[in-house]
C-alpha positions as CSV (number, residue, x, y, z in Angstrom):
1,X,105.3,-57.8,156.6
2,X,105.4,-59.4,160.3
3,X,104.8,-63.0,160.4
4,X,101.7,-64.5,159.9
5,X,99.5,-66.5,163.1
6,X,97.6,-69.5,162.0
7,X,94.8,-70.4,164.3
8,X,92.5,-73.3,164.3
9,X,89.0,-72.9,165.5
10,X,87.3,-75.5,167.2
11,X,85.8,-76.7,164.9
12,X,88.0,-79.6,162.5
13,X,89.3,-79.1,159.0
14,X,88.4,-74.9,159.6
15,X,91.4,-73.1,159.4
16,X,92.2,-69.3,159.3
17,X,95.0,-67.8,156.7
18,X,96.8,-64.5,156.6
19,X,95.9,-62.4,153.8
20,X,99.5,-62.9,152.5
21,X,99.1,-66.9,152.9
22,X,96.2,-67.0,150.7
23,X,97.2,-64.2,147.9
24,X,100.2,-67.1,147.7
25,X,98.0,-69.9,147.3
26,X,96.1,-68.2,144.8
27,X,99.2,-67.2,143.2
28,X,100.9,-70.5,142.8
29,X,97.4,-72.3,142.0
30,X,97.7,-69.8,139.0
31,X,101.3,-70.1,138.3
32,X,100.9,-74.1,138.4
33,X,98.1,-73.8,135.4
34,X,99.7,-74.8,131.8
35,X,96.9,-72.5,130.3
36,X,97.7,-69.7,132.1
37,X,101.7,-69.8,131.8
38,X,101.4,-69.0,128.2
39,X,98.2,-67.3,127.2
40,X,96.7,-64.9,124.2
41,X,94.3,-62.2,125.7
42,X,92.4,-59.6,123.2
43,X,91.2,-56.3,124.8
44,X,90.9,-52.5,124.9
45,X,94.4,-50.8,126.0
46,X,93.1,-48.7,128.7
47,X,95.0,-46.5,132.0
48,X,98.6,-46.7,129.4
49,X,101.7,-45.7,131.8
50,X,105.5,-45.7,130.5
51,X,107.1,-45.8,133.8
52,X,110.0,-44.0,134.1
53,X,111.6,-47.6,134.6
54,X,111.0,-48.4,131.2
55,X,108.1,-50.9,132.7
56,X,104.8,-50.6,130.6
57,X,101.3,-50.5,132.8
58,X,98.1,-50.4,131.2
59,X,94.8,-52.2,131.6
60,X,93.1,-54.6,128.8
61,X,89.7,-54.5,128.6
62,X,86.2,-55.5,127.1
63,X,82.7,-54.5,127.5
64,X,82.1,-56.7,130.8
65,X,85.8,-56.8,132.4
66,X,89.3,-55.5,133.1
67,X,92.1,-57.1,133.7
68,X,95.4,-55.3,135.0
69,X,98.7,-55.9,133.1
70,X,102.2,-55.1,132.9
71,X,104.8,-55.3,130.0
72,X,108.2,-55.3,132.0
73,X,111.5,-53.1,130.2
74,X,113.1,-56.2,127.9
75,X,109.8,-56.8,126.8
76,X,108.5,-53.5,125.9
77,X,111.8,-52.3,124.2
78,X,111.4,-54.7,121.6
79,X,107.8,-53.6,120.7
80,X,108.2,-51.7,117.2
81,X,105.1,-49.5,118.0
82,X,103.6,-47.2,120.4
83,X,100.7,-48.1,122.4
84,X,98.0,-45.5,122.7
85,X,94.8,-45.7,125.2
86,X,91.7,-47.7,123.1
87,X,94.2,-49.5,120.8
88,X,92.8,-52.8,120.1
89,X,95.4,-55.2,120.9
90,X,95.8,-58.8,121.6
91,X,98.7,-59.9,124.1
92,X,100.9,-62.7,125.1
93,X,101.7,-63.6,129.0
94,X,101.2,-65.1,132.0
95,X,99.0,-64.5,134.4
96,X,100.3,-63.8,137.9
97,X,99.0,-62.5,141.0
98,X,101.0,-59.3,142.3
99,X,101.3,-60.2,146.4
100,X,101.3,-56.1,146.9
101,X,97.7,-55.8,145.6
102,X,96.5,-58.5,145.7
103,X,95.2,-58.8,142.4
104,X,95.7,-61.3,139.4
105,X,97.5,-59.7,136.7
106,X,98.7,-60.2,133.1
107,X,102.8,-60.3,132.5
108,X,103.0,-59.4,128.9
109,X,105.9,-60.6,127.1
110,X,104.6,-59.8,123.6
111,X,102.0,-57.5,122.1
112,X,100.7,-57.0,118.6
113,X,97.6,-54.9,117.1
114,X,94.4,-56.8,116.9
115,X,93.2,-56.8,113.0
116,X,96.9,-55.1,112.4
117,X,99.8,-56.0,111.8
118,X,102.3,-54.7,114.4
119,X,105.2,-53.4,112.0
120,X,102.6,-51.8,109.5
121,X,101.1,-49.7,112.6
122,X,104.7,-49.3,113.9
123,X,106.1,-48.2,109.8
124,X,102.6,-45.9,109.9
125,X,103.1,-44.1,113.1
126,X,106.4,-43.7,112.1
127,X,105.6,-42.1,108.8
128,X,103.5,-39.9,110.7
129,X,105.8,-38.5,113.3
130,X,108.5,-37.6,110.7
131,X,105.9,-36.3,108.3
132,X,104.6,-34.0,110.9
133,X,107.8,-32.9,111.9
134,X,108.6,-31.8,107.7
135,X,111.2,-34.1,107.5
136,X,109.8,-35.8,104.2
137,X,109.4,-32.2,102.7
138,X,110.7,-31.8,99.0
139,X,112.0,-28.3,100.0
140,X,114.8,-30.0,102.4
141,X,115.9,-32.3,99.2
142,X,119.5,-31.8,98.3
143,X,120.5,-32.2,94.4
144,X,122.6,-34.9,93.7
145,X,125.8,-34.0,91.6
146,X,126.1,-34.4,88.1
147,X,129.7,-35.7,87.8
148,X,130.0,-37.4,91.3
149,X,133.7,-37.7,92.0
150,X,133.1,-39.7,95.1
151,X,130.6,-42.3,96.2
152,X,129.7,-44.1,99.3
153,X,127.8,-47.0,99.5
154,X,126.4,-47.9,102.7
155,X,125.3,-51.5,102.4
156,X,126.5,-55.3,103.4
157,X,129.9,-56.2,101.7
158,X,129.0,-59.4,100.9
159,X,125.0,-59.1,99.3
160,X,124.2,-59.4,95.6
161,X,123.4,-55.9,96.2
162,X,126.5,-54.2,96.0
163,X,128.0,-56.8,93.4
164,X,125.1,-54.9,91.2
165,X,125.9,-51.3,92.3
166,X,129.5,-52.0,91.4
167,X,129.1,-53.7,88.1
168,X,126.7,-50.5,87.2
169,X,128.6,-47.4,88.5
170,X,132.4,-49.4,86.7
171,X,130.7,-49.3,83.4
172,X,128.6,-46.4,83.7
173,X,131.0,-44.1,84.7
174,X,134.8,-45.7,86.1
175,X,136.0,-42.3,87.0
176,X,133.8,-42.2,90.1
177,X,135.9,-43.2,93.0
178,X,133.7,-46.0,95.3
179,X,133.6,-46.6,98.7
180,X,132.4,-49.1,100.5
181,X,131.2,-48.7,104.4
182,X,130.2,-52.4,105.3
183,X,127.2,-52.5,107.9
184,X,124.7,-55.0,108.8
185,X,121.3,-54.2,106.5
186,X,118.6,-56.5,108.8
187,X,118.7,-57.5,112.9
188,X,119.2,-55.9,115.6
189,X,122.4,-54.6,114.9
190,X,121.1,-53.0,111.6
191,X,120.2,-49.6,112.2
192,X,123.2,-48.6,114.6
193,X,126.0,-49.4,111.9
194,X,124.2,-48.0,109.6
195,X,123.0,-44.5,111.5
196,X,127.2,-44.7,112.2
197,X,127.9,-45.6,108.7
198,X,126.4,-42.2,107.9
199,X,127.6,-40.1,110.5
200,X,131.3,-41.3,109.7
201,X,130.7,-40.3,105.9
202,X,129.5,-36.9,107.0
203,X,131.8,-36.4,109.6
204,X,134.7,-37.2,107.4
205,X,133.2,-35.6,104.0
206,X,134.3,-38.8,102.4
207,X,131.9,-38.5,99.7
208,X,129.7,-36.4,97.1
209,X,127.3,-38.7,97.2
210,X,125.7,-41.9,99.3
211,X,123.8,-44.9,98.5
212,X,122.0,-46.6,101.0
213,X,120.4,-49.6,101.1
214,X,120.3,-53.2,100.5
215,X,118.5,-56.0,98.4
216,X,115.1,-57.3,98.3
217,X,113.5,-59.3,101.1
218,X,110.6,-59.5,103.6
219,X,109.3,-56.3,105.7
220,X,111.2,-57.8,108.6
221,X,114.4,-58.1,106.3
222,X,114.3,-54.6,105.2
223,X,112.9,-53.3,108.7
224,X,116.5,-51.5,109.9
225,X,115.6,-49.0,107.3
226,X,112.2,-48.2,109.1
227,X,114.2,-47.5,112.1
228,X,113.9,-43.9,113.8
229,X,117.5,-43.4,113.8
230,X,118.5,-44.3,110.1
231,X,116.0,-42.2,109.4
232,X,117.0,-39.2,111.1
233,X,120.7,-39.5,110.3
234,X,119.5,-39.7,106.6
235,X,117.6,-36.4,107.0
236,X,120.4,-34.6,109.2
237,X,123.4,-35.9,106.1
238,X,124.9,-33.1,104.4
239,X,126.1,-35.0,101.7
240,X,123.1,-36.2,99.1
241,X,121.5,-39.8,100.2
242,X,119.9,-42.1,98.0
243,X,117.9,-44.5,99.4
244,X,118.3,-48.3,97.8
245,X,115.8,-50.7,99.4
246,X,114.4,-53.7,97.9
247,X,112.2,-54.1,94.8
248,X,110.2,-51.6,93.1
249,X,107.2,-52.3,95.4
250,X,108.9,-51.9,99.0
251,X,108.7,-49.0,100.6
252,X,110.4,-47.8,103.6
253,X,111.0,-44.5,106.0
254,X,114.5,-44.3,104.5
255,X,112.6,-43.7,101.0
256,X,110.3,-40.9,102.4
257,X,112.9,-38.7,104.1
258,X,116.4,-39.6,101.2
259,X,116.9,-37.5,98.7
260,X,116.3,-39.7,96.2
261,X,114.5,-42.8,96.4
262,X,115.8,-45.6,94.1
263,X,113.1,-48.5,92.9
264,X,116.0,-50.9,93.4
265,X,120.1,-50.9,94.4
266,X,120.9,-51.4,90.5
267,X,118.8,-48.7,89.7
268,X,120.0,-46.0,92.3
269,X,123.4,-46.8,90.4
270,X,121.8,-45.4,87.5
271,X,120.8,-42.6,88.8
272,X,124.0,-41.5,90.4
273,X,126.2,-41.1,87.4
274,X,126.0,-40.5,83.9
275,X,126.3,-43.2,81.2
276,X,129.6,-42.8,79.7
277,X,128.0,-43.8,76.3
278,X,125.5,-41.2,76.6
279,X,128.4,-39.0,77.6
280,X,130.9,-40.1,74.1
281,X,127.7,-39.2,71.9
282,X,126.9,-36.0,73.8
283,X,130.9,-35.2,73.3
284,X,130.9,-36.3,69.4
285,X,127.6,-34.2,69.0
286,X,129.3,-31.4,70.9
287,X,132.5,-31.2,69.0
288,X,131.0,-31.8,65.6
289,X,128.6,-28.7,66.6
290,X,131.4,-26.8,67.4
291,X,133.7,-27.4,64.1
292,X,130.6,-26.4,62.1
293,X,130.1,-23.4,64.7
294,X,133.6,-22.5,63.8
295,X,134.0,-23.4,60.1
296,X,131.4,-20.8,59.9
297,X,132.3,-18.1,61.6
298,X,136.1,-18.3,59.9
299,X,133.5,-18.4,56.6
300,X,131.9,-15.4,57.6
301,X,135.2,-13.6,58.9
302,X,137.0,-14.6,55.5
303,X,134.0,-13.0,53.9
304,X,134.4,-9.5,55.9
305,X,138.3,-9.9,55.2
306,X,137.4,-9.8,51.3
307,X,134.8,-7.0,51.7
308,X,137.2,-5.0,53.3
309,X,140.8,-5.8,51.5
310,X,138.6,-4.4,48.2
311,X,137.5,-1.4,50.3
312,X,139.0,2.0,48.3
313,X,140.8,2.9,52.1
314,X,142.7,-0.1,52.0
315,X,143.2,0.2,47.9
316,X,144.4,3.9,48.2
317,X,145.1,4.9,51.7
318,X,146.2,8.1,50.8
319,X,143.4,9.6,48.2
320,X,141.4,8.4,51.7
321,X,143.1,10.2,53.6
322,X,143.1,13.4,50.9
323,X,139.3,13.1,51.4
324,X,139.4,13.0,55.1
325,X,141.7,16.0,55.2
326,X,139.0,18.0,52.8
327,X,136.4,16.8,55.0
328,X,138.1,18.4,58.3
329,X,138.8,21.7,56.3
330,X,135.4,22.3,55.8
331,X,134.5,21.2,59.6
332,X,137.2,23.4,60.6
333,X,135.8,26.5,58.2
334,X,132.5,25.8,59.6
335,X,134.3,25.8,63.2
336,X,135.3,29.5,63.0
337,X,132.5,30.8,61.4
338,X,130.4,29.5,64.2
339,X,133.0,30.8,67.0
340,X,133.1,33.8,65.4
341,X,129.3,34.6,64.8
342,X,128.7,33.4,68.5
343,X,131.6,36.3,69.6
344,X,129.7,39.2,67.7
345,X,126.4,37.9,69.5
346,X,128.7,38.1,73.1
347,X,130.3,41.3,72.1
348,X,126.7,43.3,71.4
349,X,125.5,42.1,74.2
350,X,128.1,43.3,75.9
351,X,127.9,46.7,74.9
352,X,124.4,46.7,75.1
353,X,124.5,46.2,79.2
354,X,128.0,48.6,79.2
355,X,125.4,50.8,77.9
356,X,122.3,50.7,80.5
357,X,124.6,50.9,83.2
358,X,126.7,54.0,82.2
359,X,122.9,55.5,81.9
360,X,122.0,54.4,85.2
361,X,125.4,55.9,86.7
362,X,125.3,58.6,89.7
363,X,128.2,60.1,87.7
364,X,125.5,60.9,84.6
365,X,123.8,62.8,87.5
366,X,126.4,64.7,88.4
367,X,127.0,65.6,85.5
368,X,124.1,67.9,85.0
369,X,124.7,70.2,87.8
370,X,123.3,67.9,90.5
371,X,126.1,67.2,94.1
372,X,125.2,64.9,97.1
373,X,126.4,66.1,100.5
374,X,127.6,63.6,103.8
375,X,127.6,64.8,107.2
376,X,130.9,64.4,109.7
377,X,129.7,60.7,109.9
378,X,129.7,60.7,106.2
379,X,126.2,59.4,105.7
380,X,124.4,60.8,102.6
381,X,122.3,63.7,104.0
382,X,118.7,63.7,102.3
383,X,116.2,65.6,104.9
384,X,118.0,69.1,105.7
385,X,116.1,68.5,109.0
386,X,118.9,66.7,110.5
387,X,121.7,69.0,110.1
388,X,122.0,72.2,112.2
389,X,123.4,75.3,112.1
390,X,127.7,75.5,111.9
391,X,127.3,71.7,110.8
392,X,130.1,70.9,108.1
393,X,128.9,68.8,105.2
394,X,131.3,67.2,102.4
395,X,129.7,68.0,99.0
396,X,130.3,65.7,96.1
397,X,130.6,66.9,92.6
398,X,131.2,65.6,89.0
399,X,134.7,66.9,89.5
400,X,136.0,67.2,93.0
401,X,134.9,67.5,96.6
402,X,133.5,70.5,98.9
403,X,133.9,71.2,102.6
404,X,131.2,73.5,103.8
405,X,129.6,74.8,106.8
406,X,125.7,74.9,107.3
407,X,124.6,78.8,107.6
408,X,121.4,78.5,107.5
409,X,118.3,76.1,106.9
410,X,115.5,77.2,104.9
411,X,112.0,75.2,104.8
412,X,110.9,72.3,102.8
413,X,111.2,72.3,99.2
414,X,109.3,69.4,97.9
């Protein structure tokens, strides 16, 4: 903006300011108030913009007044929900006056719901995106295995949480092989090492199974496992997740989209592996089911062994076998009787057609007297219309063959 003119008028103590001049005076008479460096203002969240900046603009209002304000990118990363238009809200800042517009303005360093608290509405909307997107759905849950091998726990090294988990998995079951991946389990820092902690396991197939979590503490301590990104890389984890937070009463996101969902660390050691006492007994029951199981079938085989040693085929093999041999005699009588009866039955038959078609011979015909004659093409001659004159026919009798000349033709016979 050009400089500003100041001109005095006639007139004492009147004197005229630029527009810029007096948005500044304004400003730092605003600026210099102790009330209005640090205050709390409750209103209607109204006009929301996420710049693509990362800046925040919206407008708080009530039912008499606006009042413009802005929630710069620091600020507004840190805010664990989302802001939606005609959320009630009450928020921390300073008023201002922005020299572009002109206009007093709100510069929010802190925001929380009004008759909410911010990290239940941030845990809620949460809960409600990743519902809606199936991610909590029982038909994605993976089994865990029955005689895990491997384990991973994804917890802090030094908590009385894995102290527990170790203590429980040794004397439930010491063949599992444990691994601990030591992460951060509340700040800032939390849910990155963890979200890696999990992608490393997967990545690197290090184990069967995970356990993640951490012991008991206040929503803020266990908040890293309402994070966004643990609980995505929970849900995207081929290997099988248990989820470990806190006491029987806290609940987090990581519980909703796990596998499993432990009441406390000591407990999800429970339920990864079998009790090695329940194991033995299952073993001693086992083995004394299978000696009976075997004592008796040898009881039952010794019994068929007796049956059949005092069986007359194993007492006299060869009167059995006499008896067999009698038995195939008169199977081998009954044979050829059969073979022969079904040969007379072929053989009548036989004659019987060798009969009807010596009867139905042209030969019987000839026989009696009768010839059929062909003409020089040697087609059978049947109308004596066809022939002529000095046409030579081939007559065929029972016994030979004729060559003859036509003479003459007389009229119809039939």
């Amino acid at each position: 903006m050009s400089d500003t003119v100041t001109i005095t008028l006639s007139e004492p103590g009147n004197q005229v300011y630029s527009v810029t001049e007096l948005t500044l005076h304004i400003k730092g008479i605003l600026e210099a108030d102790p009330m209005l460096a640090g205050v709390y203002v409750a209103g209607e969240v109204s006009n929301l913009r996420y710049h693509s900046s990362g800046h925040v603009y919206l407008t708080l209002k009530d039912t008499d007044s606006v009042l413009r304000a802005v929630m710069f990118k620091p600020s507004a990363m840190k805010l664990p929900f989302k802001l939606i238009d005609g959320m009630k809200v009450i928020a921390h800042g300073r008023v201002t006056v922005f020299g572009g517009a002109g206009q007093h303005q709100l510069v929010m360093d802190s925001l929380q719901p009004d008759g909410i608290g911010a990290l239940f509405l941030a845990f809620e909307q949460l809960k409600k995106k990743l519902g809606d997107e199936g991610l909590f759905a029982v038909s994605r849950k993976k089994k865990l295995p029955v005689f895990p091998r491997r384990i991973a726990l994804i917890t802090s090294p030094t908590g009385a949480a894995v102290r527990d988990m170790l203590r429980i998995l040794g004397h439930r079951y010491p063949l599992a092989r444990i691994r601990i991946l030591p992460v951060r389990v509340q700040g800032d820092e939390a849910p990155g090492e963890i979200t890696d902690a999990l992608t490393f396991a997967n990545r690197y197939r290090i184990a069967e199974l995970i356990i993640c979590g951490r012991g008991g503490g206040s929503i803020e301590d266990l908040w890293a496992f309402n994070d966004e990104r643990v609980a995505r890389a929970i849900a995207a984890s081929r290997i099988p997740v248990i989820s470990a937070v806190g006491h029987e009463p806290d609940v987090t996101i990581a519980d909703f989209v796990a596998d499993v969902r432990a009441a406390t660390p000591s407990n999800a050691a429970e339920l990864a592996v079998p009790d090695r006492t329940e194991l033995l007994a299952y073993l001693r029951t086992a083995d004394a089911r299978l000696i009976r199981a075997m004592n008796t079938r040898l009881s039952k085989t010794s019994e068929r062994l007796r049956v059949l040693a005092a069986s007359r085929v194993l007492q006299s093999p060869e009167n059995t076998l006499q008896d067999r041999r009698l038995v195939l005699d008169h199977k081998t009588d009954r044979l050829l009787s059969a073979a022969q009866r079904i040969l007379a039955k072929k053989r009548e038959s036989y004659l019987r057609s060798v009969s009807k078609l010596e009867e139905l011979s042209p030969m019987k015909v000839l026989a009696r007297g009768y010839a059929f004659a062909r003409d020089a093409q040697g087609e059978i001659v049947t109308d004596a219309d066809t022939l002529q004159p000095g046409d030579l026919l081939k007559l065929t009798l029972y016994h030979g063959t004729l060559l003859s000349r036509v003479e003459e033709i007389q009229g119809d016979n039939r």
